[in-house]
Phi, psi and omega in degrees: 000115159319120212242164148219146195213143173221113175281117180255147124327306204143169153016294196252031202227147168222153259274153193273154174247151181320311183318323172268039203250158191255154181228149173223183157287321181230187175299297184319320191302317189293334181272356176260342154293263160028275218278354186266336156337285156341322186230038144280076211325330188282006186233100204256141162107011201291152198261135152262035188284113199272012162270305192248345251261214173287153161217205174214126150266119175248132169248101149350110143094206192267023189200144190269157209241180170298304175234159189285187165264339198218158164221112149238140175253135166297124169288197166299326195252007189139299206280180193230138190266144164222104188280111244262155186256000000 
């Protein structure tokens, strides 16, 4: 299933507009992308902090919606959760 995702960093990041939204082919892709994100130079300061830290809003198919269907996120121990909205 085809995702469209607006990718937050963190903090020191500012907040994405529809215009910035990313498509992957699936769910999985979208969540390894993510999770590679943290120690990618080209994307520096990204936070795994799970009260403020990076997030993903993901959307079903090609297009961004009001609200996602999913957020992923880093948890408490690290690794990364993807919760239904």
């Amino acid at each position: 299933m085809r995702v469209t995702c607006l990718w937050y960093g963190g903090p020191s990041y500012a907040h994405p507009y529809p215009e910035d939204a990313e498509r992957f082919p699936s769910l999985r892709a979208a969540r390894r992308s993510f999770r590679r994100r943290l120690h990618d130079p080209y994307y520096p300061c990204v936070s795994d902090n799970p009260e403020n830290g990076a997030s993903m809003w993901v959307f079903a198919g090609d297009e961004v919606g009001e609200y996602p269907d999913w957020v992923i996120r880093f948890g408490p121990r690290g690794g990364v959760v993807r919760e239904r909205s």
